[in-house]
C-alpha positions as CSV (number, residue, x, y, z in Angstrom):
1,X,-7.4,12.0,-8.7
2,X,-9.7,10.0,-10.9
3,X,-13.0,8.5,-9.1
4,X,-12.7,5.2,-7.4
5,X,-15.0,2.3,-7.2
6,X,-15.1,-0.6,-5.1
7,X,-15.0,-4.1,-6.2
8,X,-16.0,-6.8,-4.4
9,X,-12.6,-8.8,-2.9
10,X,-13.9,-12.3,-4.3
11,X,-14.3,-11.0,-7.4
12,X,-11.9,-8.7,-8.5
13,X,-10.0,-6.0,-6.8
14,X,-8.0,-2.6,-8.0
15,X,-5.9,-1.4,-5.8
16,X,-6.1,2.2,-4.0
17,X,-3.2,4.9,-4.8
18,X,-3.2,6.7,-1.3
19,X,0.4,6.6,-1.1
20,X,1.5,8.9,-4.4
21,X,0.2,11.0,-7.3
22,X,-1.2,7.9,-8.8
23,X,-4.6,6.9,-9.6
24,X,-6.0,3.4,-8.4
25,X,-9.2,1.7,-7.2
26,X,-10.0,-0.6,-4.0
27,X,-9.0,-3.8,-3.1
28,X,-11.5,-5.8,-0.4
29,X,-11.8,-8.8,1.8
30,X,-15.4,-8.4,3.4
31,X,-14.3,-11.2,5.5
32,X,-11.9,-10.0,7.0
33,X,-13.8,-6.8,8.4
34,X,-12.3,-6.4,12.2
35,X,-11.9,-3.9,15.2
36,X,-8.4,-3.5,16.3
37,X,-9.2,-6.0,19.5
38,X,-10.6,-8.8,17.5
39,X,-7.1,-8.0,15.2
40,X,-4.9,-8.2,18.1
41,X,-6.5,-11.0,19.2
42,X,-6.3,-13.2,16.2
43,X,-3.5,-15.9,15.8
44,X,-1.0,-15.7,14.4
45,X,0.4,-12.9,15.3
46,X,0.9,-10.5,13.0
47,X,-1.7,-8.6,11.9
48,X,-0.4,-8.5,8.4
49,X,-1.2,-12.1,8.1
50,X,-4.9,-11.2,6.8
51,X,-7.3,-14.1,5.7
52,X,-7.3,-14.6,2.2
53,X,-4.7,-12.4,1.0
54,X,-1.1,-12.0,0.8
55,X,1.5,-12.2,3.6
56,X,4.0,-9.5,4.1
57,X,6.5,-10.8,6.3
58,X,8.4,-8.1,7.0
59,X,7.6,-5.8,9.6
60,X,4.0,-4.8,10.1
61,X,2.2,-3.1,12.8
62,X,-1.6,-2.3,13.3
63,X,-2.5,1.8,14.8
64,X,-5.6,3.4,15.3
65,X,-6.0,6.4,12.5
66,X,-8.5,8.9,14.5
67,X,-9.8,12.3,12.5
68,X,-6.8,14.7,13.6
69,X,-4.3,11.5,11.7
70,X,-1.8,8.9,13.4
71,X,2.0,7.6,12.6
72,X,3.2,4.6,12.1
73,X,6.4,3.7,12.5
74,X,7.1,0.4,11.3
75,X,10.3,-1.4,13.1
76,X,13.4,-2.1,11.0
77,X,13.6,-5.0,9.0
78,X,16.5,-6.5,7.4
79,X,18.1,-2.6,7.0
80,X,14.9,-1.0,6.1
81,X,12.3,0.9,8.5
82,X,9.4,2.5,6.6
83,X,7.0,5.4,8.6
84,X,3.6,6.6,7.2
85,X,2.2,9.7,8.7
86,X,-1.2,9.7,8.0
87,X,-3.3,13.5,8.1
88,X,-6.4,14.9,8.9
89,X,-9.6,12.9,7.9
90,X,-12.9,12.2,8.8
91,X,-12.8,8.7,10.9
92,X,-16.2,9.3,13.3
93,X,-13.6,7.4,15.9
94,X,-10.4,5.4,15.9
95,X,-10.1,3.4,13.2
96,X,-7.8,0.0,12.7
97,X,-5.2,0.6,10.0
98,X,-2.3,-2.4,9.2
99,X,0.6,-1.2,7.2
100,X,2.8,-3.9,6.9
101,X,6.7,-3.9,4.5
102,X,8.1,-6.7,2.8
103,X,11.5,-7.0,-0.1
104,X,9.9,-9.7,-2.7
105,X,12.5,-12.1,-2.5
106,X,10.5,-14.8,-1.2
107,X,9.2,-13.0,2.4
108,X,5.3,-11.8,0.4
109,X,3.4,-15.3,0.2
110,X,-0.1,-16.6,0.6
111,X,-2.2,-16.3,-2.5
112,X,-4.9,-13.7,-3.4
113,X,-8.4,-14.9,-2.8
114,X,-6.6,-18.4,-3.0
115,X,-5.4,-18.8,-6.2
116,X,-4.0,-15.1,-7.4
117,X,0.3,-15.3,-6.7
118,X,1.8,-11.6,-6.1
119,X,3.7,-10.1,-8.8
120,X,6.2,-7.6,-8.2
121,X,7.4,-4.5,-9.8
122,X,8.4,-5.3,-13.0
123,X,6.8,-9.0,-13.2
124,X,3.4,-7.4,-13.7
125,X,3.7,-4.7,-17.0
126,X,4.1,-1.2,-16.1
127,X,1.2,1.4,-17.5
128,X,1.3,5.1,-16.8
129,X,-1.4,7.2,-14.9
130,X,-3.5,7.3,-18.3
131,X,-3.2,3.5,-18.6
132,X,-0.6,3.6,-21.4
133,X,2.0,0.7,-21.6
134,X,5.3,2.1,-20.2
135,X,8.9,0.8,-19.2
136,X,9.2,-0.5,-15.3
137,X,11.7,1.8,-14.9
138,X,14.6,2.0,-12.0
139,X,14.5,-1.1,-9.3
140,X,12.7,-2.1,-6.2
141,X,13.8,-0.8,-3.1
142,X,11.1,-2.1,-0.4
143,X,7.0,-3.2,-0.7
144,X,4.9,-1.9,1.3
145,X,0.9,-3.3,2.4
146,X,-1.8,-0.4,3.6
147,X,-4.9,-1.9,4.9
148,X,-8.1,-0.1,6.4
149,X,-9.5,-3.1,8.5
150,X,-11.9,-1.2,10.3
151,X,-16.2,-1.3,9.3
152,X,-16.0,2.6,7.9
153,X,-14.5,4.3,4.9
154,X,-12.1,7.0,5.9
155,X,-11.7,9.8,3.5
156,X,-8.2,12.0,4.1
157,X,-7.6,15.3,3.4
158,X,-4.3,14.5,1.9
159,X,-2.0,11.4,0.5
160,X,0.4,10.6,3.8
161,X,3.6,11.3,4.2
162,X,6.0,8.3,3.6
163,X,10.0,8.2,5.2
164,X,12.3,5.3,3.9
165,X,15.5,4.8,5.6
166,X,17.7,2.1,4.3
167,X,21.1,1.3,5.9
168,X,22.1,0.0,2.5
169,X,21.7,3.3,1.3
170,X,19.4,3.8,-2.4
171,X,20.3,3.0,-5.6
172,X,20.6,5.7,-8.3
173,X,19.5,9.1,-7.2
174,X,15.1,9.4,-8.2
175,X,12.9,7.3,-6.5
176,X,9.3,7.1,-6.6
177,X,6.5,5.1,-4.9
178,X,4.6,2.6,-7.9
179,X,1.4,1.5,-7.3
180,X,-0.3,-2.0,-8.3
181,X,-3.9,-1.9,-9.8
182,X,-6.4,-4.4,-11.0
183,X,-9.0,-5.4,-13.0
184,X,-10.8,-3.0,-15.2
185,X,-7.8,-0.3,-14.4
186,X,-5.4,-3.1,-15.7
187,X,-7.4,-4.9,-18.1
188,X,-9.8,-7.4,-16.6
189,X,-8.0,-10.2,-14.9
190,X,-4.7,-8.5,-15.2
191,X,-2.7,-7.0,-13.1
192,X,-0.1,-3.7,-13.4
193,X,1.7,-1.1,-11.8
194,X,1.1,2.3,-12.2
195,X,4.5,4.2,-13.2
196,X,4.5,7.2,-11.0
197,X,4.8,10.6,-11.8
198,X,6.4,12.6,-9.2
199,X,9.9,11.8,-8.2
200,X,11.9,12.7,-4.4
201,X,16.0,12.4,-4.7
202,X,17.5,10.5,-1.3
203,X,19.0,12.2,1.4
204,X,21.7,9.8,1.9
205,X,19.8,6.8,3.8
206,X,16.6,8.2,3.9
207,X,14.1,8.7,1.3
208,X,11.3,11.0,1.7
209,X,7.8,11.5,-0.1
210,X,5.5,14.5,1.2
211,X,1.9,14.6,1.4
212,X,0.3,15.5,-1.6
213,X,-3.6,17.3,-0.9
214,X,-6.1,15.9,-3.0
215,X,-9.0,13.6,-1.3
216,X,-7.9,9.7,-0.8
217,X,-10.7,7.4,0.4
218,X,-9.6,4.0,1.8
219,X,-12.6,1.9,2.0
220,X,-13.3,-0.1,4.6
221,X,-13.7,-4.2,5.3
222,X,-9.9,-5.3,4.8
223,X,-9.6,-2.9,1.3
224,X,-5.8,-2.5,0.8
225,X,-3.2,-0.4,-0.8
226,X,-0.1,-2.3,-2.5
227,X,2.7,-0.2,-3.1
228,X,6.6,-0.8,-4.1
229,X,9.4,1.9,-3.9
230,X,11.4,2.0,-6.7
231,X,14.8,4.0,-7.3
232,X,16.8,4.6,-10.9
């Protein structure tokens, strides 16, 4: 993993590869800094629909991630259930995370600091992990949203653990979790996704991707991960 920096949310963002081999920076909305009760407590109801960024509205749940890890198991949506296991890190309590799953066919909406649409997988150009232009290779399965909404950085030991089952099945037979970056790591202003390296073959309807080691940092104050599935 390359070193990360933070950028302010109203100014720019680059989003975090927790979720594969990839390399990505931070995405923030200091605004929208929150313990799990003031989360839970804020209409409307989902706690994917964060203050002035995009709207995942699939299925989305918010669990505390304390220093031994949590799961979460996100509930099926339209055929699709995603679960992220997260590992050992060092969270000084229990900490808010939202993960949150959408398709892309019209079910992601808001806009990004108010004015920045979402692009999907193959909308946005595709770069490898050394920021060369590459093909957007293979076809979107599911998106998924990773938020740290807590007031503290957590730092894992490990990327997590991500299951996919689809009862629609995947298409072709490699699929690998892309991640979106921005900013400097695109080209200022731009926007990309990072083609990933590391491939995992489904097992029939489900689709799994094991925890990689290597540090992952997930900063805090509503900084997000953006991440799409993709099979070929």
């Amino acid at each position: 993993m390359a070193g990360r920096r933070t950028t302010p949310f109203l100014l720019a963002i680059a989003l975090l590869s927790a979720l594969s081999g990839c390399t990505g920076n931070n995405a923030s909305n200091a605004a929208n800094s929150a313990t799990a009760t003031e989360l839970a407590s804020q209409p409307p109801s989902s706690p994917c629909d964060l203050p002035g960024g995009w709207f995942f509205r699939g299925a989305c749940r918010l669990e505390l991630v304390t220093a031994p890890g949590a799961a979460v198991a996100l509930p099926a949506y339209r055929g699709f259930a995603v679960n992220v296991t997260f590992g050992a890190n060092d969270a000084p309590g229990a900490i808010p995370f939202v993960v949150g799953d959408a398709l892309g066919d019209g079910d992601i909406t808001g806009r990004l600091n108010g004015t920045i649409d979402f692009r999907g997988y193959g909308d946005a150009k595709c770069v490898t992990k050394s920021r060369v232009l590459a093909p957007c290779a293979g076809k979107t399965v599911i998106y998924a949203i990773v938020v740290n909404a807590g007031r503290v950085r957590v730092r894992f030991k490990a990327s997590p653990t991500v299951v996919v089952s689809s009862v629609h099945g995947f298409p072709g037979n490699q699929c690998a979790i892309a991640t979106m970056i921005w900013g400097n790591e695109a080209g200022k202003g731009v926007e990309a996704w990072v083609v990933p390296p590391h491939f995992a073959v489904p097992n029939g309807v489900t689709l799994r991707f094991d925890s990689e080691p290597g540090a992952q940092t997930y900063a805090s104050g509503g900084n997000f991960t953006v991440f799409a599935v993709v099979c070929r």
